[in-house]
Structure formats: structure tokens, C-alpha cells
C-alpha positions in Angstrom: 10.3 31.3 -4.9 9.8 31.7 -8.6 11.6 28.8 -10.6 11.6 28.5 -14.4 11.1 24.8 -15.0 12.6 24.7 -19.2 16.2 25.4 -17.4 16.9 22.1 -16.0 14.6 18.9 -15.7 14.1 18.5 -11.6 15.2 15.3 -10.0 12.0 14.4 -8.2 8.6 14.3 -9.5 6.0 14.5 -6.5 2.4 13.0 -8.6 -0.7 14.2 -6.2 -3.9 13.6 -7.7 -6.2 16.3 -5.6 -10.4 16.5 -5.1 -12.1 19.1 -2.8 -9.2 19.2 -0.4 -8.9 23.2 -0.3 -9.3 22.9 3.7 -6.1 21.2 3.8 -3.9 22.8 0.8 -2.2 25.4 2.4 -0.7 22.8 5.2 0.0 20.7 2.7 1.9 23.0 0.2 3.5 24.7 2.6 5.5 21.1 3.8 5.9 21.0 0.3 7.3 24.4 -0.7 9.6 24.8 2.8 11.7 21.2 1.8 15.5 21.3 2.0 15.5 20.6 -1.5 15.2 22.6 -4.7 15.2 20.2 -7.1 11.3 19.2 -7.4 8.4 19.2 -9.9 5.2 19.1 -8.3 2.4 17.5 -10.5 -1.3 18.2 -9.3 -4.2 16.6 -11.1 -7.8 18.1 -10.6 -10.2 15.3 -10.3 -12.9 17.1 -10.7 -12.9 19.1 -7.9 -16.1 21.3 -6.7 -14.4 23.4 -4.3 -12.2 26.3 -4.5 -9.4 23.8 -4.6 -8.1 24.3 -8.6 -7.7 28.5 -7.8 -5.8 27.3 -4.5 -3.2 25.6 -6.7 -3.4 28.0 -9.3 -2.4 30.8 -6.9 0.4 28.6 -5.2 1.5 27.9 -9.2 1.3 31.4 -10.0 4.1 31.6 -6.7 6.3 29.2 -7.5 6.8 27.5 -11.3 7.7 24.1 -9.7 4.0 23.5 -9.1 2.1 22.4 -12.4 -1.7 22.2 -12.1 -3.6 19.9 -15.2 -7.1 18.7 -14.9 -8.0 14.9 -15.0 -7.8 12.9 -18.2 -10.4 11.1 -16.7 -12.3 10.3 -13.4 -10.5 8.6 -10.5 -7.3 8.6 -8.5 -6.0 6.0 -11.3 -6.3 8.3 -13.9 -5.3 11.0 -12.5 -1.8 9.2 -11.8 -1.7 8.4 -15.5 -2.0 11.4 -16.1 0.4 13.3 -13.9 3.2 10.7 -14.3 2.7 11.3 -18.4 3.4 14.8 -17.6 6.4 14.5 -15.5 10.2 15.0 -16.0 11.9 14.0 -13.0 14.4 10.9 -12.3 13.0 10.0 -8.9 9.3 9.4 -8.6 7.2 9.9 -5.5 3.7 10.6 -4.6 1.9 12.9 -2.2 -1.3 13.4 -1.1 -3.3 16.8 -0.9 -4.4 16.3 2.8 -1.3 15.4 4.1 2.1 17.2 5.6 5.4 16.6 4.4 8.2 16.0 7.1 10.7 18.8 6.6 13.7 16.9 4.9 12.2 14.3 3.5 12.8 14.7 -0.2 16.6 15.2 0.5 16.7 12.0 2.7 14.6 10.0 0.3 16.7 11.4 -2.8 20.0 10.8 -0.9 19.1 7.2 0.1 18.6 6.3 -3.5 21.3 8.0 -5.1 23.7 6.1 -2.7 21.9 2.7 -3.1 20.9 2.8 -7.1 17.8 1.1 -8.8 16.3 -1.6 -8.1 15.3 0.0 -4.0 12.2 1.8 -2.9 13.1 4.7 -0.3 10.5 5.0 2.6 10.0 7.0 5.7 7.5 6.1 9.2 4.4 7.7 9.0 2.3 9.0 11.9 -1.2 9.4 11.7 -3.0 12.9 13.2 -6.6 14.1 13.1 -8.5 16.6 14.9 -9.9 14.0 16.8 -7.4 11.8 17.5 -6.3 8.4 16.4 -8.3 5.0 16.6 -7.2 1.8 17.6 -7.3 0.5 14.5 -5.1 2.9 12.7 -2.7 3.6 15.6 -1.9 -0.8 15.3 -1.6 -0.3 11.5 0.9 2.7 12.0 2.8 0.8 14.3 2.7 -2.4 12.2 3.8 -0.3 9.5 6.6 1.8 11.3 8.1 -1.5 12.5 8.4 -2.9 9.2 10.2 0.2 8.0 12.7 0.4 10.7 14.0 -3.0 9.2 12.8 -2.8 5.2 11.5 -6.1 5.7 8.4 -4.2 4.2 7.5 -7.1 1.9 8.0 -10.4 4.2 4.4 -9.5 5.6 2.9 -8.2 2.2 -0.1 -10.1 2.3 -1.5 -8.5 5.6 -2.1 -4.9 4.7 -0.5 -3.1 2.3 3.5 -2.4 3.6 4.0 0.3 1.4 2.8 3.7 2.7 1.3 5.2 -0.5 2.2 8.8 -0.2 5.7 7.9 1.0 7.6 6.4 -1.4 10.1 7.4 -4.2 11.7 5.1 -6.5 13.6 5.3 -9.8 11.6 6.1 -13.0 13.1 2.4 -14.4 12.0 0.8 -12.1 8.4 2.3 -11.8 8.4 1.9 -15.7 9.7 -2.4 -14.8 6.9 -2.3 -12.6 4.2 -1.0 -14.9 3.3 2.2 -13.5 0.1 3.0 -13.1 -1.0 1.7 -16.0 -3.3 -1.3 -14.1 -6.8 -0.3 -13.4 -7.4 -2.5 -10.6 -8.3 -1.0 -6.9 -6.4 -0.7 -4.3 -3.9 1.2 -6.5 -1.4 1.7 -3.9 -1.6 -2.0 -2.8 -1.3 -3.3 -6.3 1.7 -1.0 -7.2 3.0 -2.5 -3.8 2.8 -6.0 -5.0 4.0 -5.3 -8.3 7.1 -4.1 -6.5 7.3 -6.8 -4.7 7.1 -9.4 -7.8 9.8 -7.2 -9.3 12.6 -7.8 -6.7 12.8 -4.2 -5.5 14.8 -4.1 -1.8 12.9 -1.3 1.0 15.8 0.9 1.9 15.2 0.7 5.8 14.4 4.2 7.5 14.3 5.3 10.9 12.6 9.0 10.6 8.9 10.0 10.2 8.9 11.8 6.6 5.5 11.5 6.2 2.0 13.0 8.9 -0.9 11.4 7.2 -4.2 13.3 8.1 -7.6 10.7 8.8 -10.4 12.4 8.7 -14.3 11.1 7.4 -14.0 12.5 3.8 -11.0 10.5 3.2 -11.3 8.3 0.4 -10.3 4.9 1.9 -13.1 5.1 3.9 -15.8 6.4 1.4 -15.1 4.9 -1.8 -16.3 1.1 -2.1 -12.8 0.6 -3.9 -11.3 0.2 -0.5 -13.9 -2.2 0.4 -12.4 -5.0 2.1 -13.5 -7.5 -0.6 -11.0 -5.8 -3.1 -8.2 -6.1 -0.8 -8.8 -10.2 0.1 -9.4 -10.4 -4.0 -6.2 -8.4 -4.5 -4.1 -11.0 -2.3 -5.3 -14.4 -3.3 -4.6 -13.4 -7.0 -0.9 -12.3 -6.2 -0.5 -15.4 -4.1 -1.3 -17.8 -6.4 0.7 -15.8 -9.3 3.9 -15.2 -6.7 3.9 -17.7 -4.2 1.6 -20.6 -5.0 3.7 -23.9 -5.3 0.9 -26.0 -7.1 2.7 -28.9 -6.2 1.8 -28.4 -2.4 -1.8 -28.6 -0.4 -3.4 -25.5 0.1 -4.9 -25.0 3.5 -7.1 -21.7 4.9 -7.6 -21.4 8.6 -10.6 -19.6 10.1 -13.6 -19.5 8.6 -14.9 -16.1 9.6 -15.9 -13.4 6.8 -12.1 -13.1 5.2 -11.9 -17.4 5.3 -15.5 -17.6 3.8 -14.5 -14.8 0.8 -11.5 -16.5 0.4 -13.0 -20.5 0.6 -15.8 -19.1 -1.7 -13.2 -17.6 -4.5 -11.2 -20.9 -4.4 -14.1 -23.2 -5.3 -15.1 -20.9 -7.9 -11.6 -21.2 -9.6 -11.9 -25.1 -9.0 -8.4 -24.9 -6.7 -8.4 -27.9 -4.0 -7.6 -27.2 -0.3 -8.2 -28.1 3.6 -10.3 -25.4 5.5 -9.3 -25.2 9.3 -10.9 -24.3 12.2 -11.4 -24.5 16.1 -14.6 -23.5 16.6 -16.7 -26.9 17.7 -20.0 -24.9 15.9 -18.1 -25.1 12.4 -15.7 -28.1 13.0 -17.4 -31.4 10.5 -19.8 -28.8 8.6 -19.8 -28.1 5.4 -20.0 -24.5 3.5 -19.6 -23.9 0.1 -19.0 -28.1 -0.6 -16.1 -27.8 1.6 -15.8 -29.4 5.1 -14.5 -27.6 8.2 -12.0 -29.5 10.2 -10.0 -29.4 13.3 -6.8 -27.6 13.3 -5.0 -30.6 14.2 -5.5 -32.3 11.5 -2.8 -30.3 9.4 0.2 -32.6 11.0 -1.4 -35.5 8.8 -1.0 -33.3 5.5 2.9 -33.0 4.2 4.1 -29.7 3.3 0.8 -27.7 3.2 0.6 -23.9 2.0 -1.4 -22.0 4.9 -3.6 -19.1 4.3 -4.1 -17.6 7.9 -7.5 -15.2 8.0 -8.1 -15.1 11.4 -7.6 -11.8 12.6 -7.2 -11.9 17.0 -3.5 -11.3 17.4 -3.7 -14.1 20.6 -5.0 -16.4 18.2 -2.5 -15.4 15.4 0.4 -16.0 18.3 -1.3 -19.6 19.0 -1.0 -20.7 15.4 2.4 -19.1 14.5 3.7 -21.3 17.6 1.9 -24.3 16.4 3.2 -24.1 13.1 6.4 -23.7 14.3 6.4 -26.4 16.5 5.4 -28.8 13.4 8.2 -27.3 11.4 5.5 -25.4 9.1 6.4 -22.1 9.9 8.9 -20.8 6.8 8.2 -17.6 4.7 6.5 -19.7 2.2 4.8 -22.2 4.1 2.2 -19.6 6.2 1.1 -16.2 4.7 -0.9 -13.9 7.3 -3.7 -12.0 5.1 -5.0 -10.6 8.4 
């Protein structure tokens, strides 16, 4: 399907930033090129790819004038967003990544959803993980985590876990990505920062009950080589957005568990000089001190008055036990506990 893009700006802008992913192009384009939906710009940035990847596109853009092919203005996924959303035309915004599949109908749906809702919503779809080798534990929980959230758009009540937004399955107005900054932040993890800026913006998930979006997991990906996606960047990521967002300053600020996450995050707090209770239950911890800071029992939180918890402890029993204790002490409100595990 040939299409000559000066007759008519398209609707939808899909931004996919693409490196050495020619094994997975022709899936991936294909989902793409077979949608239900005409109306679509497809904007693919070369970062610098090695493979044959670039003459992949080129051929597919040689087939069909919605697909636009521009090298990197710089080096980096971050960039190369910059740089394709500079470049595109469309009304609707989404993103795409170059290993991935496309549900069939999922840039009508998405595009339907927001024309009947108007700005100010993000459009989303479930996702569902496949590799070659099948799915791990961990991903297969995060999927599920995710897909639940979705079902509802309550996306954002459990933002400071993981990040609630899928990042190759979402569209939302060009206003409000432009109210939201864009991509013009260079701070990693882009997709969870964009999600948080969405979030400080006021934008409402448009709840969704159909997989639009097969995300492939394979070694090479780039969450689990780049040291961007390093678990430091994420726990730095969240305590600066909570005390921006949701920090009342006039409250105590409390952090139970003092495993890796509660040490990272104890440790960042004392270097910003902000007060707080650390809280634990294990009796090897409990009356030491780490970082200047003592370790108490979890107990002693029905002595403070209206604290600000910072949950880092990670076993979902355990995570049950506390939600029920703080809910028991009348703690347990949307901003009185914040999971960031």
C-alpha cells in the first residue's frame, strides 16, 4: 500500500526509536502495516544501528509512504524520541517498539477511545509478554500486576511500584504530551518519567479490557543491558516524584524495611537532610544504627500521628501483613502508605 503523506496530515503518529533489531522487523511491521486503520505516520529513528536494520526499513518505506526512516540526532532512546516526535504530524501520539507485535486493531480502538473521551486521558491496552523461551516469574507477576491495573485505569494509584504505564502502549493527545513536556527530560527511565509526568499532570487511564500490545523479552533487550534501567535509577526516580507530588512536609516520614531498596532510599534521605522513622522486624536490625539512623520496631509507628509510609519491602505476604496493619491503625489512605516495591 503506497500512500502519499503531503495529501492529508495522519491522525496517529507511532515514534519507534530502532537499533539492531532486523531479526524482529518484519513481525513487527507487518502488525504495523496489516492495522484496521489507515490513518498513520510511522516515525523510525536509526540509533546507530550495525545491522542490516536501516535497509529493512528502507525497503518497507520504499512499500508504503507512511513509514518515514531518519537517523538519530543523537545517541540514545531519548534522543531518538526527540527527534522523531520533531518530525511528526499526527494529532494522536503513540509509541512502538521495533521488537514487538501490534494487536490487530489496536490503533482504531486506541484512536476511538480518545476521540470519544477528549484530552486530558491516556488510551491503553493489556500487554502479554512472549519469548522463545518462555516467560519468567518475574515478568509473568509484572504483566499481571500491570493488566489488572488496566482493566480498571486505576493505572496511577500504585505509580510508585513499577512503572503503570506500558511504554510501547500508549497514545495520547499531542496537548497533552506537549502539557507534559514530551520528551524533552533527559532523565532514565524515560518511559517511567513520562509516566509520572502524566501522572502530575492530572491525565485519567481510559480503562481497557483487550491485549493491544505482545511485548517480546529476549537478552538483547535494553532494560536488561543498559545500566539506565538499573534499579538505582528507578528507586531515585520515585523518591524525587514523591517528595515533589505527594510529600506533605508537615507530616513524619517513615520507611519500612531496611533491605537494599530501604538502605538506597534511608541513604538518599540523609543526604538531602529530610528527617524520618526507619522500620523494621528483623530482631538483627531492630536498635542499630546505619547511616546515623536507628532501626526500630514496626510497632512503634502507633506512637507517631499521621506518618507518611514508604513501604520497600518487597515479599507480597509481608506487603499483605503491613497493608492490614496499617489499616487496622487507620494509616492505610492513598496518601498515607505508598508501595515502591
Amino acid at each position: 500500500m503506497v500512500v502519499n503523506p503531503a495529501l492529508k496530515a495522519p491522525q496517529v503518529s507511532i515514534l519507534m526509536p530502532f537499533k539492531n533489531s532486523s531479526r524482529y522487523l518484519g513481525e513487527c511491521l507487518s502488525s504495523i502495516c496489516s492495522q484496521n486503520f489507515d490513518s498513520w505516520e510511522l516515525l523510525a529513528i536509526d540509533d546507530h544501528s550495525s545491522d542490516t536494520s536501516p535497509a529493512i526499513f528502507t525497503e518497507w518505506a520504499e512499500q508504503d509512504s507512511r513509514i518515514r526512516v531518519f537517523p538519530n540526532r543523537g545517541s540514545g532512546i531519548i534522543p531518538a524520541l526527540k527527534t522523531a516526535y520533531s518530525l511528526s504530524r499526527g494529532k494522536l501520539i503513540t509509541r512502538m517498539d521495533s521488537d514487538d507485535r501490534m494487536a490487530a486493531g489496536r490503533l482504531r480502538e486506541m484512536a476511538t477511545q480518545l476521540e470519544a473521551s477528549g484530552s486530558g486521558h491516556i488510551a491503553l491496552g493489556l500487554v502479554e509478554y512472549f519469548s522463545h523461551r518462555g516467560i519468567s516469574n518475574g515478568y509473568a507477576r509484572y504483566e499481571r500486576w500491570l493488566n489488572n491495573l488496566t482493566l480498571l485505569g486505576s493505572n496511577f494509584k500504585e505509580i510508585y511500584k513499577e512503572c503503570v504505564i506500558p511504554s510501547p502502549c500508549w497514545m495520547v493527545y499531542r496537548q497533552d504530551l506537549d502539557a507534559c513536556g514530551a520528551f524533552a527530560p533527559d532523565r532514565y527511565p524515560e518511559d517511567y518519567d513520562l509516566c509520572f509526568r502524566f501522572y502530575a499532570k492530572g491525565l485519567t487511564c481510559l480503562p481497557s479490557s483487550r491485549v493491544l500490545h505482545y511485548w517480546r523479552d529476549y537478552d538483547e533487550r535494553t532494560s536488561r543491558t543498559s545500566e539506565h534501567y538499573a534499579q538505582n535509577y528507578f528507586l531515585d526516580l520515585k523518591l524525587d516524584y514523591f517528595l515533589k507530588l505527594d510529600r506533605d512536609a508537615s507530616r513524619p516520614l517513615v520507611i519500612w524495611g531496611a533491605g537494599y531498596k530501604g538502605k538506597h532510599l534511608a541513604r538518599t534521605l540523609v543526604e538531602k537532610g529530610l528527617h524520618f522513622r526507619w522500620l523494621c522486624d528483623n530482631p538483627k536490625k531492630i536498635g542499630k544504627s546505619i547511616y546515623g539512623m536507628r532501626l526500630s520496631h514496626f510497632k512503634v509507628l502507633k506512637t507517631v500521628e499521621a506518618p507518611q509510609s514508604l513501604i520497600t519491602v518487597a515479599n507480597e505476604a509481608s506487603q499483605a501483613q503491613i497493608r492490614n496493619f496499617l489499616f487496622n491503625s487507620c494509616m492505610g489512605s492513598e496518601k498515607d502508605t505508598f508501595f515502591f516495591c
